[in-house]
BAFI-3210 file (N, C-alpha, C; in Angstrom, 3 decimals, decimal comma, padded with zeros to 6 digits):
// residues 107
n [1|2|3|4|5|6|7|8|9|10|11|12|13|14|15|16|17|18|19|20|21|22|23|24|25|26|27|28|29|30|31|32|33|34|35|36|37|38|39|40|41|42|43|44|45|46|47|48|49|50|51|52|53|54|55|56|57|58|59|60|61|62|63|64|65|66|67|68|69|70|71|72|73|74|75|76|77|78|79|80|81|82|83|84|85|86|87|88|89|90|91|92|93|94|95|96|97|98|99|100|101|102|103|104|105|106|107]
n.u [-026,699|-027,946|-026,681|-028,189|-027,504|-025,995|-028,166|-029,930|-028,551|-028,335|-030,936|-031,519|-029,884|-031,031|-033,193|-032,485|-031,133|-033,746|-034,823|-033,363|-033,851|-032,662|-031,333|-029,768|-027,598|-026,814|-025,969|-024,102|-022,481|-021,896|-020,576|-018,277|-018,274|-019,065|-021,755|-022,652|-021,455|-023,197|-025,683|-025,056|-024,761|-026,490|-028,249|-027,266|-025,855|-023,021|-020,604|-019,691|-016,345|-014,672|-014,162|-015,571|-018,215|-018,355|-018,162|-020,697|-022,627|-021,725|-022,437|-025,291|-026,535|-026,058|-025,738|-022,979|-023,879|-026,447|-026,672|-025,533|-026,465|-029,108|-029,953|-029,495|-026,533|-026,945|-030,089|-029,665|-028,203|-030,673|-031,934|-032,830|-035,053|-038,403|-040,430|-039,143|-038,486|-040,988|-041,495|-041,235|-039,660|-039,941|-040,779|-038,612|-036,825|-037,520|-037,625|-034,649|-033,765|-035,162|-033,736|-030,809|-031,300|-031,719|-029,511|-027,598|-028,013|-026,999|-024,255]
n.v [066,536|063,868|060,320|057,322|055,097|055,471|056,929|054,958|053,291|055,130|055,159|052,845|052,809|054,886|053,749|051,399|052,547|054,007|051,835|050,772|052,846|054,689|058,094|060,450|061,600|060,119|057,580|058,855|059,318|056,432|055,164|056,704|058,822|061,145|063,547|064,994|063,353|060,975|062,280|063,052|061,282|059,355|061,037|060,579|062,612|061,787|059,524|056,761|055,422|052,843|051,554|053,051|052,349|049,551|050,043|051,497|049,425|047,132|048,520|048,959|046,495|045,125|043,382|044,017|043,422|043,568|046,395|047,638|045,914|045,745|042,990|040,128|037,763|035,138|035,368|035,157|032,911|031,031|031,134|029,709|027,802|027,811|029,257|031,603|032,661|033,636|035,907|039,492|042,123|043,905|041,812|040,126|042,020|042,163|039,507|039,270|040,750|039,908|037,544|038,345|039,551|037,235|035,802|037,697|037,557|035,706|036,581]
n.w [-020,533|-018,943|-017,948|-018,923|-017,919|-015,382|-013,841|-013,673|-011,888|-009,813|-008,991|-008,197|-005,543|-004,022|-003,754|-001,831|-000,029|001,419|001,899|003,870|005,354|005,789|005,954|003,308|004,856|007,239|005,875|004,287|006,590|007,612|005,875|005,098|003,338|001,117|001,877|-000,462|-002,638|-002,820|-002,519|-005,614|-006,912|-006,461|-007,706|-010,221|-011,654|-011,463|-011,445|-009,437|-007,565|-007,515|-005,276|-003,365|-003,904|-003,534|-000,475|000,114|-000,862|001,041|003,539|002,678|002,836|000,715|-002,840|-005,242|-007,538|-007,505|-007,012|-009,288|-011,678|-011,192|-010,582|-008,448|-009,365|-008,471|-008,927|-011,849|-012,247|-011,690|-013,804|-015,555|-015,074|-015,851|-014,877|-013,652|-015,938|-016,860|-015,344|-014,692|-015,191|-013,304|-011,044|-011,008|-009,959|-007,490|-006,735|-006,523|-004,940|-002,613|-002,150|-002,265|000,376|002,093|001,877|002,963|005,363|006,487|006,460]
ca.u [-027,565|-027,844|-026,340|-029,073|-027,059|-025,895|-029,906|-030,438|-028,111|-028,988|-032,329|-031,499|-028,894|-031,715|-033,899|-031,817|-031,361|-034,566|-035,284|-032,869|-033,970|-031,415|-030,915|-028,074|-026,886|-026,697|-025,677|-022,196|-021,546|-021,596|-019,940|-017,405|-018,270|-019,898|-023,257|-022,535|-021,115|-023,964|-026,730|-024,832|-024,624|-028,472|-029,175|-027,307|-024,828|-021,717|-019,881|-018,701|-015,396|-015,171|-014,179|-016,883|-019,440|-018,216|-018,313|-021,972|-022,872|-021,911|-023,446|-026,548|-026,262|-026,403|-024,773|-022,586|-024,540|-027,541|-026,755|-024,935|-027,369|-030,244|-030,725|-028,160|-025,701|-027,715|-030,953|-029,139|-028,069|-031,770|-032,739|-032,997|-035,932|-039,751|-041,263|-038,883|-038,459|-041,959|-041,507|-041,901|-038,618|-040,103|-041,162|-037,285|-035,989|-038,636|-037,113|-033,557|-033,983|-035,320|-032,375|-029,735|-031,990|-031,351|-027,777|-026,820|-028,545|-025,714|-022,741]
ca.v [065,372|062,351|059,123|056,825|054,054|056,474|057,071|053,701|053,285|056,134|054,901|051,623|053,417|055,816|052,586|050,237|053,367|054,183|050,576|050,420|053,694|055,808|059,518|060,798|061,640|058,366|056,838|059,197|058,988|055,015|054,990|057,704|059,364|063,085|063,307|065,536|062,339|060,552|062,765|063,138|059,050|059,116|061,788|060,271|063,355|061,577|057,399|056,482|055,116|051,432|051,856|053,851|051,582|048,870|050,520|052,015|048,220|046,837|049,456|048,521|044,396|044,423|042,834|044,884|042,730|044,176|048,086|048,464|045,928|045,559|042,449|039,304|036,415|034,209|035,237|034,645|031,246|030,278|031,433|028,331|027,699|028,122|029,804|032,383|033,276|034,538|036,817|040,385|042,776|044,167|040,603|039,716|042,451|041,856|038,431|039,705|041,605|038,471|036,595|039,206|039,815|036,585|035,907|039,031|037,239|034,321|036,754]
ca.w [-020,684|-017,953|-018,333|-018,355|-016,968|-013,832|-013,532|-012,792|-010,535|-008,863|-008,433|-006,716|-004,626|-003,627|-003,152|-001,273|001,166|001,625|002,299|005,037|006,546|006,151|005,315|002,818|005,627|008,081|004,883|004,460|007,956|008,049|004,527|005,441|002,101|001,784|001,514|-002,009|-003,290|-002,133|-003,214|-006,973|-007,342|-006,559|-008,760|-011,676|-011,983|-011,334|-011,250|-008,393|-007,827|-007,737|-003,796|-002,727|-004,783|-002,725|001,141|-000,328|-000,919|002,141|004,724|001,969|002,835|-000,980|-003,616|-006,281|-008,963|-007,794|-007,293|-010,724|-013,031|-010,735|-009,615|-008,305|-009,610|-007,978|-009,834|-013,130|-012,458|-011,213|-014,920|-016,130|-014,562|-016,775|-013,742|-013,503|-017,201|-017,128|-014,652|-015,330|-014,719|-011,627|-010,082|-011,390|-008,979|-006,065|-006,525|-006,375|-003,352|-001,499|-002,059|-001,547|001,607|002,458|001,768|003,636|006,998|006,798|006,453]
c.u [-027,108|-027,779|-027,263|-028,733|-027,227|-027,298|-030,449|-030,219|-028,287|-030,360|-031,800|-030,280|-030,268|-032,421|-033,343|-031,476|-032,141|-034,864|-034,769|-033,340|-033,434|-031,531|-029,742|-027,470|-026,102|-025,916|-024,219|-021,872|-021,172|-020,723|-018,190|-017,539|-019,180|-020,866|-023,281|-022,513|-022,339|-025,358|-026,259|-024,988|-026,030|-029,096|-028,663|-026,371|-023,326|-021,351|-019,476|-017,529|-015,387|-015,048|-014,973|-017,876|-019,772|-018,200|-019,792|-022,647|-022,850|-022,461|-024,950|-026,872|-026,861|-025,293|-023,949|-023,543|-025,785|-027,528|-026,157|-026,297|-028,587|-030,668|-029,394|-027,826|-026,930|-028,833|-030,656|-028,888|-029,287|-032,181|-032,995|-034,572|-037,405|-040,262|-040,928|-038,591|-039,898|-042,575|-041,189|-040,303|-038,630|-040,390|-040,030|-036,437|-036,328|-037,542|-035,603|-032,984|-034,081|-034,299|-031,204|-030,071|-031,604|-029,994|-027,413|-027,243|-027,656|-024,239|-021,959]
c.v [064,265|060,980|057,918|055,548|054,678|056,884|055,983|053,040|054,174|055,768|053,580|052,104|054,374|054,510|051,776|051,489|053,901|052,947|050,318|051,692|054,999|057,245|059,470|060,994|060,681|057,646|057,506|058,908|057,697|054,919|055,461|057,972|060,587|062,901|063,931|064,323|061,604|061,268|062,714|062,087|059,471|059,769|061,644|061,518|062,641|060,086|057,956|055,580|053,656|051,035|052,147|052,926|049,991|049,165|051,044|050,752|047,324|047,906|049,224|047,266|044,413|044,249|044,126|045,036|043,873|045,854|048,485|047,466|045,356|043,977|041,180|038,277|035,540|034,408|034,391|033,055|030,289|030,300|030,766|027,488|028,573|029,252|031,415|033,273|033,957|035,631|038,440|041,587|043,594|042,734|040,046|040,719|042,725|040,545|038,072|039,912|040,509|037,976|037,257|039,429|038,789|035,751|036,492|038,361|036,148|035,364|037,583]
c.w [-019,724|-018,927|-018,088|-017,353|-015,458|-013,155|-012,718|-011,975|-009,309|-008,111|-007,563|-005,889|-003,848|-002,899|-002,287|000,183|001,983|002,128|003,534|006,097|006,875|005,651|004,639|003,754|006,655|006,886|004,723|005,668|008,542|006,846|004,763|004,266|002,738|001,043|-000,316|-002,876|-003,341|-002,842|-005,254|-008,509|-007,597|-008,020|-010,452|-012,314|-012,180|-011,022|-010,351|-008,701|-007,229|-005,818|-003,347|-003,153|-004,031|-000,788|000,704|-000,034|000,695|003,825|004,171|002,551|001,008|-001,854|-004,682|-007,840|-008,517|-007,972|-008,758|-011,731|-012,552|-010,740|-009,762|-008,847|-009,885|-008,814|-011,213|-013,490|-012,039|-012,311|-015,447|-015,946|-015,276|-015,920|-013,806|-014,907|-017,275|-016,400|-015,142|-014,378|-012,882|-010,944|-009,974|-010,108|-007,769|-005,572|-005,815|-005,421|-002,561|-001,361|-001,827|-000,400|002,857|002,659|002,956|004,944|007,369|007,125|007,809]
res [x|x|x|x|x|x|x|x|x|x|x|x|x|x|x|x|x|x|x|x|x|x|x|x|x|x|x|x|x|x|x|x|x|x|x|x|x|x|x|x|x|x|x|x|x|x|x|x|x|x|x|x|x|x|x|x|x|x|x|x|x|x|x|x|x|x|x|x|x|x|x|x|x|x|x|x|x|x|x|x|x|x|x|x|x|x|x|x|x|x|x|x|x|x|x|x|x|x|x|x|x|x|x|x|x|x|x]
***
């Protein structure tokens, strides 16, 4: 039986790679991880190790916040805000994305 957590990380690990372009493959070979590893994450078979999760992340330009609980810091502390409370879990990690998107263009 799959871990549903590991599922969902899998999926925005799948997503955030796809977004940039990449193949499992392009993706181990900038990582230096093996594509096995790499396909297993995605598919929600297997945690990664808190190392790898972090070199995964940055070859991503994404945050940690967002690949393990889907979406960033920064969102959280905007929550305060009426506008964004009635936003809708996908418009919450549309939102997410933008701003990690943008971050990542300063660093």
């Amino acid at each position: 039986m799959k871990n549903k957590t590991l599922e969902e990380i899998g999926s925005r690990l799948a997503s955030a790679r796809k977004d940039k372009g990449y193949t499992q493959e392009q993706l181990a070979n900038l990582s230096g991880l093996s594509t096995k590893m790499i396909s297993a994450a995605e598919n929600g078979h297997k945690a990664m190790r808190p190392e790898n999760i972090i070199k995964l992340c940055e070859c991503l330009s994404i945050s940690t916040d967002r690949l393990l609980c889907g979406e960033s810091v920064m969102l959280d502390s905007l929550a305060e805000h009426d506008e964004l409370k009635q936003l809708t879990p996908k418009q919450r990690d549309a939102l997410s994305k933008i701003i990690d998107d943008f971050l990542s263009a300063f660093k």
